[in-house]
C-alpha positions as CSV (number, residue, x, y, z in Angstrom):
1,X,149.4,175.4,-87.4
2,X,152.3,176.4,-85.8
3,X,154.1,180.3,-85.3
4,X,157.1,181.1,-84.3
5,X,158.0,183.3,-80.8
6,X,161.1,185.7,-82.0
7,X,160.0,189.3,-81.9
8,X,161.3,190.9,-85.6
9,X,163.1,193.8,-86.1
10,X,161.3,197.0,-87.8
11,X,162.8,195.8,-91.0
12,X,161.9,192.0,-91.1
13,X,159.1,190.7,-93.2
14,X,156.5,188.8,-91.4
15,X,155.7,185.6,-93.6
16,X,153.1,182.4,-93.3
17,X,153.3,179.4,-95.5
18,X,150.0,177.6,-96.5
19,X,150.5,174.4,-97.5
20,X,153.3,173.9,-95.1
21,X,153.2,170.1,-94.6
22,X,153.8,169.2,-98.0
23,X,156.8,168.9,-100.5
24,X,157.4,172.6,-101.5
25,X,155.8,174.2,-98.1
26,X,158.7,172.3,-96.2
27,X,161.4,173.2,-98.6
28,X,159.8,177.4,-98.4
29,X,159.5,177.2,-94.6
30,X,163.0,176.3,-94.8
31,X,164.4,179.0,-97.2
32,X,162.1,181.9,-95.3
33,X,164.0,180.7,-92.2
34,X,167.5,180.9,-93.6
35,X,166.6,184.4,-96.0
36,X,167.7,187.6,-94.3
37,X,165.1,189.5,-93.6
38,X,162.5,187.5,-93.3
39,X,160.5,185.8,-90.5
40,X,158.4,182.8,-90.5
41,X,155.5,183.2,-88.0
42,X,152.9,181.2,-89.5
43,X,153.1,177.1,-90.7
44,X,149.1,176.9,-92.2
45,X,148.0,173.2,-93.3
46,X,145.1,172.1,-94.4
47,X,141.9,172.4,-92.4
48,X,143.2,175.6,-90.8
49,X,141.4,178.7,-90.4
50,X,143.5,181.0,-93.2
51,X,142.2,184.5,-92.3
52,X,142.5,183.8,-88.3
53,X,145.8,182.4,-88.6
54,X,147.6,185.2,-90.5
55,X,145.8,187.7,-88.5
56,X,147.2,186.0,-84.9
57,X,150.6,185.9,-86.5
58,X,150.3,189.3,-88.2
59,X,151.6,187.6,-91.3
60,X,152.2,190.4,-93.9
61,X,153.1,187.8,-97.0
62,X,151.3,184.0,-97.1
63,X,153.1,182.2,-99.7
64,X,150.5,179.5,-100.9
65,X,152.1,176.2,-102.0
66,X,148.6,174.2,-101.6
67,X,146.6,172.5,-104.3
68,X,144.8,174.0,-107.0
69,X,141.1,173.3,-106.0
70,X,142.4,175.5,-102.4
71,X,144.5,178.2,-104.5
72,X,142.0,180.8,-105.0
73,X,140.1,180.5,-101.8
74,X,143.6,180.5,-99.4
75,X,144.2,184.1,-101.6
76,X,140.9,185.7,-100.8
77,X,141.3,184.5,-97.2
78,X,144.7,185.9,-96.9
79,X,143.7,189.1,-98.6
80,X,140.6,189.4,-95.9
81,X,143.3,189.3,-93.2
82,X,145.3,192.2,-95.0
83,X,148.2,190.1,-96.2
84,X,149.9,190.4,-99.2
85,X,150.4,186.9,-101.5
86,X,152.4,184.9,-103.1
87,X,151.7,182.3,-105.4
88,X,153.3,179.0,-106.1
89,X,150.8,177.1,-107.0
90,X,149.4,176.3,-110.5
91,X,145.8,175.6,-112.3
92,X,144.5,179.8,-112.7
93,X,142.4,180.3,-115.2
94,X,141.8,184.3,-116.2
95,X,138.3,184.2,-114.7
96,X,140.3,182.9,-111.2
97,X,142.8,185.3,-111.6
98,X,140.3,188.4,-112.5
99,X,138.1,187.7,-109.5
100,X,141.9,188.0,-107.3
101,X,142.2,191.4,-109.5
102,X,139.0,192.2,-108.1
103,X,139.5,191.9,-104.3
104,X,142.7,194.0,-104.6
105,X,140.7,196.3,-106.1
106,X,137.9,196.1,-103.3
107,X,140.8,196.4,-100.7
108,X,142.6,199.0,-102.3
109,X,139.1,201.0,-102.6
110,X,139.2,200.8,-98.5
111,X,142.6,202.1,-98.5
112,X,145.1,198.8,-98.3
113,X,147.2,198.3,-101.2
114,X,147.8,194.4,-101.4
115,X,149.6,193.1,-103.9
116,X,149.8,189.6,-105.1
117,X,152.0,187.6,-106.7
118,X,151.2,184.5,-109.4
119,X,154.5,182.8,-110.7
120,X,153.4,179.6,-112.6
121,X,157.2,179.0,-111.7
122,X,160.3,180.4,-109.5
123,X,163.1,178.8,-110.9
124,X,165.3,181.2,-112.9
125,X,166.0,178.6,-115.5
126,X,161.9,178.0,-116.4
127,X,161.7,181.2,-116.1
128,X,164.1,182.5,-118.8
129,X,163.3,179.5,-121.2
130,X,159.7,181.1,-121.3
131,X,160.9,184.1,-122.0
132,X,163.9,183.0,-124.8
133,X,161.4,180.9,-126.2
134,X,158.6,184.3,-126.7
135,X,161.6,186.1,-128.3
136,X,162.6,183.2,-130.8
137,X,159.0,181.9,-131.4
138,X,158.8,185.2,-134.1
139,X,161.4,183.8,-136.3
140,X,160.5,179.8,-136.7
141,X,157.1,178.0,-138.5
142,X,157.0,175.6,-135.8
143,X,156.6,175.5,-132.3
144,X,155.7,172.9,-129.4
145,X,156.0,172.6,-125.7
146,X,156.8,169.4,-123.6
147,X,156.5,169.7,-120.1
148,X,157.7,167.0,-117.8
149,X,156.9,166.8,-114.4
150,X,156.4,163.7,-111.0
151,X,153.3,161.5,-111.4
152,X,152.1,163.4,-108.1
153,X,151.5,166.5,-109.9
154,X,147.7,167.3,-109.7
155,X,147.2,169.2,-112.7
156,X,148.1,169.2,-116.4
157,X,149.2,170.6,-118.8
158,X,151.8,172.7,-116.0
159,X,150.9,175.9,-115.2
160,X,154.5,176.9,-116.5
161,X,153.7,175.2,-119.8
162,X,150.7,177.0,-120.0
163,X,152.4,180.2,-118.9
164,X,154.9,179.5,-121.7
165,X,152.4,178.6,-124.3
166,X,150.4,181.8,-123.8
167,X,153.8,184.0,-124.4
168,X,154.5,182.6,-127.2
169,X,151.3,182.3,-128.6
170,X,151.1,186.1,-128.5
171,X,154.5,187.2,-129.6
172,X,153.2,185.4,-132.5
173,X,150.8,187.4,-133.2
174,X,152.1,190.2,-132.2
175,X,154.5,189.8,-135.6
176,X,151.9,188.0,-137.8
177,X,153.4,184.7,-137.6
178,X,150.8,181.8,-139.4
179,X,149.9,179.2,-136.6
180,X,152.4,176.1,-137.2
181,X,151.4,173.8,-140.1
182,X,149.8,170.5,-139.0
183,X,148.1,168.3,-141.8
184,X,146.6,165.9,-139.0
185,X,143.2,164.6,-140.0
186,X,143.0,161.6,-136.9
187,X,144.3,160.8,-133.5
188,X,143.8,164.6,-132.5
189,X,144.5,163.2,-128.7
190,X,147.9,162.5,-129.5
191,X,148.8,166.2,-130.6
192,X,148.4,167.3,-126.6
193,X,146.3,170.0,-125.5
194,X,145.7,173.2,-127.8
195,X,147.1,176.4,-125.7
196,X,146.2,179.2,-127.7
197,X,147.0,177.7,-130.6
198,X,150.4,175.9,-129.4
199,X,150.2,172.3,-128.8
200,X,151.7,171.4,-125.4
201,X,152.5,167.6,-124.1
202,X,152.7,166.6,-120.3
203,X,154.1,163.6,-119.8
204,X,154.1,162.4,-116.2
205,X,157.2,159.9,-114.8
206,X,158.1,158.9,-111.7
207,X,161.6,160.2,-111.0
208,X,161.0,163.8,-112.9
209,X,160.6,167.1,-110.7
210,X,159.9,169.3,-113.0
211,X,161.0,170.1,-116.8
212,X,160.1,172.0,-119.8
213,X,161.3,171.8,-123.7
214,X,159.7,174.5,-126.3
215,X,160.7,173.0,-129.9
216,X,161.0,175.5,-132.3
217,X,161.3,174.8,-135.9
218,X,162.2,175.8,-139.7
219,X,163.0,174.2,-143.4
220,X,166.5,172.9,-142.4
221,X,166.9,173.8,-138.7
222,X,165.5,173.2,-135.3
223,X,165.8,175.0,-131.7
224,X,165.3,173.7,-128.8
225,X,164.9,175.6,-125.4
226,X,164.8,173.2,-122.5
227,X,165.4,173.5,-118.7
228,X,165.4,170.8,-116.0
229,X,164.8,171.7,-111.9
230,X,166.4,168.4,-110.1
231,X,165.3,169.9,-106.9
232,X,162.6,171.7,-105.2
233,X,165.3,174.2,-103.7
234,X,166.1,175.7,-107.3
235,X,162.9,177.6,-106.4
236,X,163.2,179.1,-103.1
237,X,165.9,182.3,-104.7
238,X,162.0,182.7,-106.8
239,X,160.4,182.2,-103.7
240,X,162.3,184.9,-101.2
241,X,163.1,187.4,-104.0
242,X,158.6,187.5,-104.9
243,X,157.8,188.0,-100.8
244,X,161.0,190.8,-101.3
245,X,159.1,192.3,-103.9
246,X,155.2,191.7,-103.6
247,X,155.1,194.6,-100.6
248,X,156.2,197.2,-103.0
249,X,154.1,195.9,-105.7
250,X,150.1,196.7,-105.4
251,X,147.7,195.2,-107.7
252,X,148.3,191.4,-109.2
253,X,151.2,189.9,-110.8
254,X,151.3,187.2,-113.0
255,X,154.8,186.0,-113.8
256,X,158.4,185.9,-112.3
257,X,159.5,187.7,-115.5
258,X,158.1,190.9,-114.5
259,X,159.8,191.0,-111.0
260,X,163.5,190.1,-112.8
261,X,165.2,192.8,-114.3
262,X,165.1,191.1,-117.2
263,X,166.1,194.6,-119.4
């Protein structure tokens, strides 16, 4: 672990990045360096003492970029050192996520309103596809995601295909719409994994980043939603805009939709 010396102005937000050493903590610590207003006091790697270091640093936002089995533990650790968080990285389930909803709860009980932020994805571009893709998923019989991503990617399907997957799945419902026809009777493992009733493919090849498709489909007509991040700094405008935002926002968060004004 490493902090930085330069005292901060009254305005600057105090920020520590778990997961520092790795692909996406380098490219953040960069980006929270560069970002106005912000200050990077705190570079957390593995084997570090999470609650210790953000408490020397006085770290107000962690932004964790670790691995999913260290996720949920690095959140509760920053919470007990009175941090707020930001999430980057993926494999939540709702019991994960309701047991975070429970510590803010705890520390908002003893009078510090945390807030935490969960964004299965910061790039503006996977960001809007999951949300065209709820609004159009209404008005077609058919629809699939494909998520493409690097062969170093821990987890499957992506937590922004998932995130996708569950927003369409309920607008869906929301309007009534019949699940999507599918006569198979064999070779179920080649449909891909059932999200809430949408069938979503990972495919994993070296020389991706990260990429999503939603196929949407009718008698006579097909739309398809798809965005491709060629680099890990499409995410960092994600990144500095949720530690912007997750000071002023108590409670947890769960998607970069709902900090965009998205109207």
């Amino acid at each position: 672990m490493t902090s930085t010396t330069t005292a901060p102005t009254s305005a600057t937000i105090r920020v520590a990045v778990l997961g520092a050493d790795g692909r996406m903590g380098r490219t953040t610590c960069a980006a929270v360096e560069a970002a106005d207003g912000l200050e990077l006091v705190a570079r957390v790697e593995q084997g570090d003492d999470v609650t210790a270091v953000l408490a020397a640093a006085g770290a107000q936002v962690a932004v964790d970029f670790t691995h999913p089995s260290a996720t949920e533990t690095n959140v509760h650790a920053a919470l007990d050192a009175g941090a707020h968080v930001v999430v980057g990285t993926t494999g939540w389930t709702d019991e994960s996520r309701g047991r975070v909803a429970d510590h803010l709860a705890r520390r908002a009980d003893e009078g510090l309103d945390l807030g935490v932020i969960i964004a299965p994805n910061f790039g503006l571009s996977a960001v809007l596809a999951g949300v065209f893709a709820a609004q159009a998923a209404r008005y077609f019989e058919s629809v699939e995601v494909i998520e493409l991503h690097h062969p170093d990617k821990a987890d499957a399907p992506s937590g922004t295909a998932t995130h996708t997957a569950h927003a369409v799945a309920a607008a869906r419902r929301a309007a009534g719409v019949a699940p999507s026809p599918d006569a198979t009777e064999s070779g179920w493992e080649a449909r891909g994994a059932d999200v809430d009733g949408v069938r979503v493919h990972a495919v994993r090849l070296r020389g991706l980043v990260a990429h999503e498709e939603i196929l949407l489909g009718n008698v006579g007509e097909q739309l398809v939603i798809r965005q491709d991040s060629f680099d890990r700094a499409s995410f960092m405008p994600g990144v500095v805009l949720a530690v912007r935002e997750v000071v002023g926002r108590p409670g947890l968060t769960v998607g970069l939709e709902n900090v965009l004004d998205l109207g």
